[in-house]
C-alpha positions as CSV (number, residue, x, y, z in Angstrom):
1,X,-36.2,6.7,20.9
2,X,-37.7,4.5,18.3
3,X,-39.4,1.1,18.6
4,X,-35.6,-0.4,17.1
5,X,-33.6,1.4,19.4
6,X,-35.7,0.7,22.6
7,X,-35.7,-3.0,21.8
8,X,-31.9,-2.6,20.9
9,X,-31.1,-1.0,24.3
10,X,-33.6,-3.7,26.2
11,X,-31.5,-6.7,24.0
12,X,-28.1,-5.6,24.5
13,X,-28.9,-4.4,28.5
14,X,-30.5,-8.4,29.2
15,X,-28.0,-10.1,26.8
16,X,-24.0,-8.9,27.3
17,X,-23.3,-4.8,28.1
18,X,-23.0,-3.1,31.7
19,X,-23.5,0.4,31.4
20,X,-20.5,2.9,31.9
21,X,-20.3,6.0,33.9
22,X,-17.4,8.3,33.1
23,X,-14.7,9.3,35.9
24,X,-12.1,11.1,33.8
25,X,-11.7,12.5,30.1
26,X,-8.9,14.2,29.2
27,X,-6.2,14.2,26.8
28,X,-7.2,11.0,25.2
29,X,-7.9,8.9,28.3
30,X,-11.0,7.8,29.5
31,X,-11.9,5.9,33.3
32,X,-15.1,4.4,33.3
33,X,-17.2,3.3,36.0
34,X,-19.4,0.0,34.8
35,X,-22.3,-1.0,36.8
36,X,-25.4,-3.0,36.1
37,X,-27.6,-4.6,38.2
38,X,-30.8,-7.0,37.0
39,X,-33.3,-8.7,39.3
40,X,-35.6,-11.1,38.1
41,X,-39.2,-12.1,40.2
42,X,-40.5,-16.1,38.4
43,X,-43.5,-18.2,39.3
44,X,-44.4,-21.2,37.7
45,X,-47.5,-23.3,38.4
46,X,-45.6,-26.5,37.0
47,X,-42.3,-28.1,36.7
48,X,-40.2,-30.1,34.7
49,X,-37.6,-33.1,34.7
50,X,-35.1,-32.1,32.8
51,X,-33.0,-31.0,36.0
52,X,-32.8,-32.0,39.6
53,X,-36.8,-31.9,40.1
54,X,-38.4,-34.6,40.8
55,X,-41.8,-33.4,42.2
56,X,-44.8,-31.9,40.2
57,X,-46.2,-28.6,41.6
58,X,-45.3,-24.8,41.5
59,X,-42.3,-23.2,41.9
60,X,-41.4,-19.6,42.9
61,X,-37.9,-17.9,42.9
62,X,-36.0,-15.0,42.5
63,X,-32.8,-14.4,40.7
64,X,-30.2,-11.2,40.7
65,X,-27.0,-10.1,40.0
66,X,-24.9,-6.9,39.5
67,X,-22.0,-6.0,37.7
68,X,-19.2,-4.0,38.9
69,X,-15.9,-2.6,37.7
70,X,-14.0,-0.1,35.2
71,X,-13.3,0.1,32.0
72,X,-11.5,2.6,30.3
73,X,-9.0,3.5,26.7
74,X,-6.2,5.5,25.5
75,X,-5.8,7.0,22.2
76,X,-2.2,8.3,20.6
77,X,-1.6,10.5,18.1
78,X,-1.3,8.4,15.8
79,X,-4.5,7.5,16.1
80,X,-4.7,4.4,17.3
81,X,-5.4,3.4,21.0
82,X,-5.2,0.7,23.8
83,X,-8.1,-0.4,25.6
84,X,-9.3,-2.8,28.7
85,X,-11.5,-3.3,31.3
86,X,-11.5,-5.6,34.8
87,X,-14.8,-5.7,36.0
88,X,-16.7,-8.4,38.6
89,X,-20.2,-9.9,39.1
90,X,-22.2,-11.0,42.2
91,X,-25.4,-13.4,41.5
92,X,-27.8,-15.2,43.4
93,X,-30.9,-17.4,43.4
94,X,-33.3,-17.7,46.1
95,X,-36.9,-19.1,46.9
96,X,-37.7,-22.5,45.4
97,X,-35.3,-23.0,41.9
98,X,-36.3,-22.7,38.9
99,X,-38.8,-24.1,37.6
100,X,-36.4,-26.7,35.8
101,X,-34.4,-27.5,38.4
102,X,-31.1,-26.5,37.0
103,X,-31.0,-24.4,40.4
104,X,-32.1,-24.3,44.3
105,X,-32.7,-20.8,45.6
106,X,-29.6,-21.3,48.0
107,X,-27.1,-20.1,45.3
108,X,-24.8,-17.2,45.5
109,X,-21.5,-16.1,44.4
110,X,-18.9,-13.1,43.9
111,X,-16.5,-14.1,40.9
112,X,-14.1,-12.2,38.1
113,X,-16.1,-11.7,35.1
114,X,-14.1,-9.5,32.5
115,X,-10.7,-9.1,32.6
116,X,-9.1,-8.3,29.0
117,X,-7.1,-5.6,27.4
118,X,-6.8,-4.8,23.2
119,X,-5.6,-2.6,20.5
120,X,-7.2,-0.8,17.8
121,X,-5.3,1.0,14.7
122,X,-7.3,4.2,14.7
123,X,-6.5,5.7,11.4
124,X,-3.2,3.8,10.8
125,X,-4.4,1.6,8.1
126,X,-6.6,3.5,6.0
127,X,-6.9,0.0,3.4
128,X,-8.9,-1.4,6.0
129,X,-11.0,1.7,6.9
130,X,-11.3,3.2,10.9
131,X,-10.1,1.0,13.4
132,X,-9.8,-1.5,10.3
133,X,-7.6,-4.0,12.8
134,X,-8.1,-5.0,16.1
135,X,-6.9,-7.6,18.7
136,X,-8.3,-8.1,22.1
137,X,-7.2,-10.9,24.9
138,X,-8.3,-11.8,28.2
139,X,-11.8,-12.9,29.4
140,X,-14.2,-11.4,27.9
141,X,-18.0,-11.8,25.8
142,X,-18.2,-12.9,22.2
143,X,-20.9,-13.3,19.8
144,X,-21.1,-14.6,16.4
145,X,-24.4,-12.8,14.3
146,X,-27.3,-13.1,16.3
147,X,-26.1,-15.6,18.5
148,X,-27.6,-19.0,16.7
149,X,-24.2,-20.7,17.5
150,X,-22.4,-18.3,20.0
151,X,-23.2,-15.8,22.1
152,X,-21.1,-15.9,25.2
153,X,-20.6,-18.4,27.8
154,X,-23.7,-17.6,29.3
155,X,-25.3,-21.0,30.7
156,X,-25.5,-20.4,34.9
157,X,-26.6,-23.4,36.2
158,X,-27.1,-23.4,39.9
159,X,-25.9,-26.3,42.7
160,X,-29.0,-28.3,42.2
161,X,-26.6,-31.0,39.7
162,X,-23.6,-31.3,41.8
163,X,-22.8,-34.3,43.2
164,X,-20.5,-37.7,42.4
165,X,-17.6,-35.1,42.3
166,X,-19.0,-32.8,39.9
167,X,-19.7,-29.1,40.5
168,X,-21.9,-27.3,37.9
169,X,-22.6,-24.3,40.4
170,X,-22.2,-21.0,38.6
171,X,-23.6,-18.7,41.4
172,X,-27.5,-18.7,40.3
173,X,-29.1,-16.7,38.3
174,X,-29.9,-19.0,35.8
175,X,-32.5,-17.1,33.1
176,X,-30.4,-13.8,33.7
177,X,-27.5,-15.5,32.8
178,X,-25.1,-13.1,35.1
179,X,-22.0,-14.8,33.6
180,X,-21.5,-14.5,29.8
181,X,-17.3,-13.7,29.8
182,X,-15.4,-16.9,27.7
183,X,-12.4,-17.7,30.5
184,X,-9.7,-17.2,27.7
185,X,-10.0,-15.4,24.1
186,X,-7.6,-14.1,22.0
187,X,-9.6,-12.4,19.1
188,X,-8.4,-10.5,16.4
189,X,-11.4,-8.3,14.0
190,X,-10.2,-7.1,10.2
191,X,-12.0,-4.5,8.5
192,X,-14.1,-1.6,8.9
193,X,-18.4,-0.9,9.5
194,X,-18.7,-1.8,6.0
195,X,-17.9,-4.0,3.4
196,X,-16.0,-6.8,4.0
197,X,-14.5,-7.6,7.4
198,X,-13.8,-11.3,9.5
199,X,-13.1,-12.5,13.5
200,X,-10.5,-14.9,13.7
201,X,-11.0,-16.3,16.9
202,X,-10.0,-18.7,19.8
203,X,-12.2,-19.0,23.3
204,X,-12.1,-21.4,26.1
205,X,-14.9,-22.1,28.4
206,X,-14.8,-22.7,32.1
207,X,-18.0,-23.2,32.5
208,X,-18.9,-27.3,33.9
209,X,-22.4,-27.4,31.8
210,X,-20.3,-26.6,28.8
211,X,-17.8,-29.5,29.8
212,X,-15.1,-26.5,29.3
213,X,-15.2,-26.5,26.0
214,X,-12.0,-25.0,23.8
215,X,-12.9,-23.6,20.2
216,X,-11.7,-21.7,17.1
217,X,-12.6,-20.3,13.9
218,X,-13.2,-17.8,11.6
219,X,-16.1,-15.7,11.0
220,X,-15.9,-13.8,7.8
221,X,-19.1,-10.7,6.6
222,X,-19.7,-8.7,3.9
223,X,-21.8,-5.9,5.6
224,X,-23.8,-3.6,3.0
225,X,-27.1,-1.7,3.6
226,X,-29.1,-4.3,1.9
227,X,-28.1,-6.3,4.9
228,X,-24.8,-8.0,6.5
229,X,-23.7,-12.1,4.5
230,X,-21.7,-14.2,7.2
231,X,-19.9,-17.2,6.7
232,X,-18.0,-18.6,9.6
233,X,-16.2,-21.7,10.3
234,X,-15.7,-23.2,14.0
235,X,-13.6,-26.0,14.8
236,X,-13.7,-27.8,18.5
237,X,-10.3,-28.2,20.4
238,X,-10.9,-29.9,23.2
239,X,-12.7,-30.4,26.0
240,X,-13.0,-31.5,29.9
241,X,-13.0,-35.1,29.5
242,X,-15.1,-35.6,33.2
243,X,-17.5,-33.3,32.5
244,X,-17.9,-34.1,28.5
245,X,-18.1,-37.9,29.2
246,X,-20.6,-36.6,32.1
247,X,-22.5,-34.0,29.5
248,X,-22.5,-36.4,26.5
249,X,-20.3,-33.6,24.8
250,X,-16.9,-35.6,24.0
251,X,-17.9,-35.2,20.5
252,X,-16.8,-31.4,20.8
253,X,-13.4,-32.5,20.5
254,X,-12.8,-32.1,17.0
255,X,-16.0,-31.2,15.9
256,X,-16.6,-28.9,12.9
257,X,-19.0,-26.4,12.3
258,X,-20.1,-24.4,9.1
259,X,-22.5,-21.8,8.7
260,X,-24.0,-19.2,6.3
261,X,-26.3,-16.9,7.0
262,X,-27.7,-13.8,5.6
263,X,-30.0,-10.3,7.7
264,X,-31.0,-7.4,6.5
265,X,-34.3,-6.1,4.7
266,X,-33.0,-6.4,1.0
267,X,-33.5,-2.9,-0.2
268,X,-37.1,-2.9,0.7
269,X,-37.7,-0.6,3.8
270,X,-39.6,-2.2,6.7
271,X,-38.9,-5.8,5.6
272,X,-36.8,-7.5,8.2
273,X,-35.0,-11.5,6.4
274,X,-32.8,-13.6,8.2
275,X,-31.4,-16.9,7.9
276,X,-28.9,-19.1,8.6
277,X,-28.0,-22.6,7.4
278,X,-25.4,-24.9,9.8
279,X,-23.8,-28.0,9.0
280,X,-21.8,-30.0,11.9
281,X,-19.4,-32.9,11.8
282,X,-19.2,-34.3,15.1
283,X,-15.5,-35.3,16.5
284,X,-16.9,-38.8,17.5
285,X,-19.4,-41.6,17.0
286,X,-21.5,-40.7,20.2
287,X,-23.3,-38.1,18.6
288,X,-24.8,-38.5,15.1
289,X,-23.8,-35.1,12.1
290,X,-26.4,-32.6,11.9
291,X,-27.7,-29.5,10.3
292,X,-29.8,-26.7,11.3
293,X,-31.6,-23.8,9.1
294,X,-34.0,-21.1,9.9
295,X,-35.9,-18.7,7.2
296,X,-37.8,-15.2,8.8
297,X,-39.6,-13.2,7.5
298,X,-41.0,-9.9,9.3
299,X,-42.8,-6.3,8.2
300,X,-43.2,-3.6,10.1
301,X,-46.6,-1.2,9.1
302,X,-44.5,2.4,10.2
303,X,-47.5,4.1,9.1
304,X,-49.9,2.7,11.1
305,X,-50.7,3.6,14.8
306,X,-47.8,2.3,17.4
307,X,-46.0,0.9,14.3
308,X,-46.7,-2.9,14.5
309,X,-44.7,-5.4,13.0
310,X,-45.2,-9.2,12.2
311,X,-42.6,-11.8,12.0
312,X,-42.7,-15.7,10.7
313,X,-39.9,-18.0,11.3
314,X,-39.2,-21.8,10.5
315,X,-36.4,-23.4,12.2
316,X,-35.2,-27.2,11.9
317,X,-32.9,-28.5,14.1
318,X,-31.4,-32.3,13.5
319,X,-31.4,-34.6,16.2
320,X,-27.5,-34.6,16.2
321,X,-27.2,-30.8,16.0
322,X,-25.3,-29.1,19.0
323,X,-26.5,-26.0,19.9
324,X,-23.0,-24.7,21.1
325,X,-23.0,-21.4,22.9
326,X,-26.5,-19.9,21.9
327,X,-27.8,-17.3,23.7
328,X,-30.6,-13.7,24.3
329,X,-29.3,-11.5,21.3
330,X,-31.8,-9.6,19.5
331,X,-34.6,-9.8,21.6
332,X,-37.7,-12.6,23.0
333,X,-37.3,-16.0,21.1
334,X,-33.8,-15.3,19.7
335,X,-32.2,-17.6,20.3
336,X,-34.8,-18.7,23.1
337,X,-37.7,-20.1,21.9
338,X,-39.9,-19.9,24.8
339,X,-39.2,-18.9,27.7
340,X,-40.7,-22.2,29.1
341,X,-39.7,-24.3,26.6
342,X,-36.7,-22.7,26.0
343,X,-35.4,-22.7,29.9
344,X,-37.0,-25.6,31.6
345,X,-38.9,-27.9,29.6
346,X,-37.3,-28.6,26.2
347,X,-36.5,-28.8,23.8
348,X,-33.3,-27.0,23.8
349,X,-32.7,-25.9,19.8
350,X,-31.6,-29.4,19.0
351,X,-33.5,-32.1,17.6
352,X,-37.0,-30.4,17.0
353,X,-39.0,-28.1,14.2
354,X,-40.3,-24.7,15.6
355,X,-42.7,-22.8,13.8
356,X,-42.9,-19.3,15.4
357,X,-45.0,-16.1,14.9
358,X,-44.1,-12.9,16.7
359,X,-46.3,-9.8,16.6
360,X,-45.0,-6.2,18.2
361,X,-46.1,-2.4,18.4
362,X,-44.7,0.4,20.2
363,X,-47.6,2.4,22.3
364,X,-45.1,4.8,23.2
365,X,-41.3,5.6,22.5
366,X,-40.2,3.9,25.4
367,X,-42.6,1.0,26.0
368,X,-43.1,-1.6,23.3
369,X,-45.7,-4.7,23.9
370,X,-45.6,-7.9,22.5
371,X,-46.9,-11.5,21.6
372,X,-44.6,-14.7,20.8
373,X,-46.4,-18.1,19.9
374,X,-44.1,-21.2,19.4
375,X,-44.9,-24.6,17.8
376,X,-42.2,-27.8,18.7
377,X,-42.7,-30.5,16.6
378,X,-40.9,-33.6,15.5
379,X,-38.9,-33.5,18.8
380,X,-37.0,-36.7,20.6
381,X,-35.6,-39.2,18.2
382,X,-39.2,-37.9,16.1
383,X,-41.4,-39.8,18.9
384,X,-43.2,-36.0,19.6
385,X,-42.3,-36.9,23.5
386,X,-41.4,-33.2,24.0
387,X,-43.9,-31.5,21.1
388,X,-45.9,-28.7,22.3
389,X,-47.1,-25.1,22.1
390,X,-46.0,-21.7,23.4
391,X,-47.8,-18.4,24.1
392,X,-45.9,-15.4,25.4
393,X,-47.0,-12.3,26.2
394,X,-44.6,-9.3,27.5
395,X,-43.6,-5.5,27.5
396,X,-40.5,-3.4,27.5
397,X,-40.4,-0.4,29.4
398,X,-38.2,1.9,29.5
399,X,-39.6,3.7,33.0
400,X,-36.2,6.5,33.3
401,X,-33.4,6.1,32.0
402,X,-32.1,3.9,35.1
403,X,-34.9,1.4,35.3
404,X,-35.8,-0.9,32.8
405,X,-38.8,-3.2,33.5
406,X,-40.4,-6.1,31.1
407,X,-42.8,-8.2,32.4
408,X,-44.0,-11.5,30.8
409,X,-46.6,-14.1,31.0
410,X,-46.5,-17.3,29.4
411,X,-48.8,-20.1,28.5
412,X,-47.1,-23.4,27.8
413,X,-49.0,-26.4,26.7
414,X,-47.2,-30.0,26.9
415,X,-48.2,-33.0,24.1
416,X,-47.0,-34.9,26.9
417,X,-46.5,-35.5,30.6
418,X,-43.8,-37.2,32.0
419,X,-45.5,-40.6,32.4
420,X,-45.4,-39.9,28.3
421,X,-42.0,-39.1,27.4
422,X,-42.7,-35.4,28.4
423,X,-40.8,-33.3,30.7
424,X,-43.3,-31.5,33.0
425,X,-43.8,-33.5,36.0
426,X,-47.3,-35.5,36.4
427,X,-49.4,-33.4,34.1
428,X,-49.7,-32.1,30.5
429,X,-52.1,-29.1,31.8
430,X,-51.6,-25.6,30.3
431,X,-49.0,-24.0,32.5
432,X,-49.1,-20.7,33.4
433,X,-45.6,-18.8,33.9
434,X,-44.6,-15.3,34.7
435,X,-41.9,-13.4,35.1
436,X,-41.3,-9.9,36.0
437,X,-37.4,-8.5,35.2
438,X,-36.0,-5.1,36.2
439,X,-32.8,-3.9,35.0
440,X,-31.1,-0.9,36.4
441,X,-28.3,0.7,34.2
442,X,-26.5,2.7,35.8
């Protein structure tokens, strides 16, 4: 297992796939047995104000959750096939809430998670290469690129918010992010592993904290081995007028999005580029337009011991952007920047600058270690009130091949306190976070 595919396996484990264990092959049909279960262990010395928190001090809490179901397909002779899956998740938080009080450590919850059935045309339409078209419907994940706009429905806020009639409580597990399924989709993908293919697409959240917001769009690629061009288009449908007048979010309805982006390494082996430029046209006057870009820039040194790579990244973020449906993709800081910043103490990709420097080497084929530093600047209306640094360092170890363990340790250091603008509660001391997180694929 290389350095790529261990930190491909560790993304796509913490961000969206349960793992599958087969109960019957034969003649075409497959039953699959999906289980996955993640624990997390978190300890902060400080806290933040952002949430339901209202007192400085530590905070220690544990988060969990495991997935449960079946999956399973059907090919024909002709080649093409049905598929579906129906699976649940239970999640809980307990000890204090995190850190930024989005949750109490007196949440759990059993819920549906997928439930969604689809069609693929095999070798039926040979035009648009195998499995060329595809439709899928139901509740289920979806992700645009790495996830800068959308990458499930996975915002878990806890019961710490509720109150005045609203209930944001999602079962827990906030950082894990147990829930990721879109309530509603019907998605249909055109085209092949190559060349040029698109996602027409149509989701609707349930989720409260995302004031159940409806979208649709297209997302559109030309996917070469120089690297993949996307160009999608999102347009906002509606929304949960409670919770979006609550969230500050009725600009959703009717909003626009456009983006462009571009990954890959160019031709060049062991050069990573990515970017990604968005422009947004809010559906109201109660949120301003705004754009966001990143450039990134990485090399990996294969021939040097435990293959170490480097990787610089600008992003701007306006202070009318929405974020949308962001989410854990390809790895530490994507599209988290921080993991204090970036889940407690702001700012939440919207209205800041982040320069960020990521540095990673493989010891081993299954452990990778590595180091994240992030600078926010230019944050809050461009009064600095949330500016600050970020230091993380963490591992990824792959221990067997049912336990997963990456633990982290992070040093964030507020420009401000609260009594400044600033988030974390009554101090702007360096604060000293850790997590440890174990995932167990079954």
């Amino acid at each position: 297992m290389t350095k790529t595919i261990l930190a491909a396996t560790v993304a796509a484990l913490m961000s969206a796939h349960a793992s599958a264990y087969t109960l019957h092959s034969e003649n075409g049909t497959e039953l699959n047995l999906d289980i996955e279960a993640v624990f997390g262990v978190f300890t902060s010395e400080e806290s933040y104000g952002l949430g339901a928190k209202t007192e400085g001090g530590g905070s220690d809490w544990q988060e969990g959750y495991i997935k449960y179901g079946f999956s399973g397909s059907h090919a024909y002779p002709s080649g093409a096939s049905v598929y579906g899956g129906l699976n649940l998740v239970s999640s809980g938080t307990w000890g204090d809430g995190d850190a930024g009080g989005f949750t109490t450590g007196d949440e759990s919850e059993t819920d549906l998670e997928d439930a969604y059935v689809g069609w693929r045309s095999g070798s039926l339409i040979p035009a648009l290469g195998d499995d060329g078209l595809e439709f899928s419907f139901g509740r289920q994940n979806f992700s645009i690129g790495d996830g800068f706009l959308i990458n499930g429905d996975a915002l878990n806020l806890g019961d710490a918010l509720n109150g005045g009639g609203y209930d944001f409580d999602r079962g827990g597990a906030y950082w894990l992010a147990a829930r990721k399924a879109f309530d509603r989709t019907a998605i249909a993908r055109i085209g092949g592993a190559e060349g040029l293919r698109a996602d027409l697409f149509w989701i609707e959240s349930d989720n409260p904290a995302q004031a159940m917001t409806e979208l649709a769009g297209i997302n559109a690629e030309y996917v070469m081995p120089e690297g993949t061009v996307g160009v999608a288009y999102i347009e906002g449908l509606g929304v949960n007028d409670k919770y979006a007048q609550a969230l500050g979010y009725t600009h959703r309805d009717g909003q626009q999005t456009l983006s462009l982006r571009y990954q890959g390494n160019a031709g060049v082996e062991n050069l990573f580029l990515s970017g990604e430029f968005v422009t947004q046209d809010q559906g109201d006057n109660t949120r301003k337009d705004g754009d966001a870009w990143y450039v990134e820039a990485g090399w990996t040194f294969a021939d040097m011991p435990w293959s170490p790579s480097v990787n610089y990244r600008y992003v701007t973020f306006d202070e009318g952007f929405d974020p949308l449906f962001f989410g854990f993709n390809r790895g530490y800081g994507t599209w988290f920047q921080g993991e204090v910043a970036a889940n407690y103490a702001g700012p939440f990709n919207s209205d800041t600058d982040v320069h960020h420097i990521g540095i990673k080497a493989s010891p081993t084929e299954m452990l990778s270690i590595g180091a994240l530093f992030f600078d926010f600047s230019d944050t809050a209306g461009g009064s600095g009130a949330l500016d600050g640094q970020e230091l993380d360092l963490y591992a990824e170890w792959v221990v067997t091949p049912n336990l997963i363990i990456s633990p982290l340790i992070g040093f964030y250091t507020p420009d401000n306190s609260s009594a400044n603008g600033g988030s974390q509660i009554g101090t702007d001391d360096t604060n000293v976070y850790g997590q440890v997180i174990a995932i167990v694929p079954f």
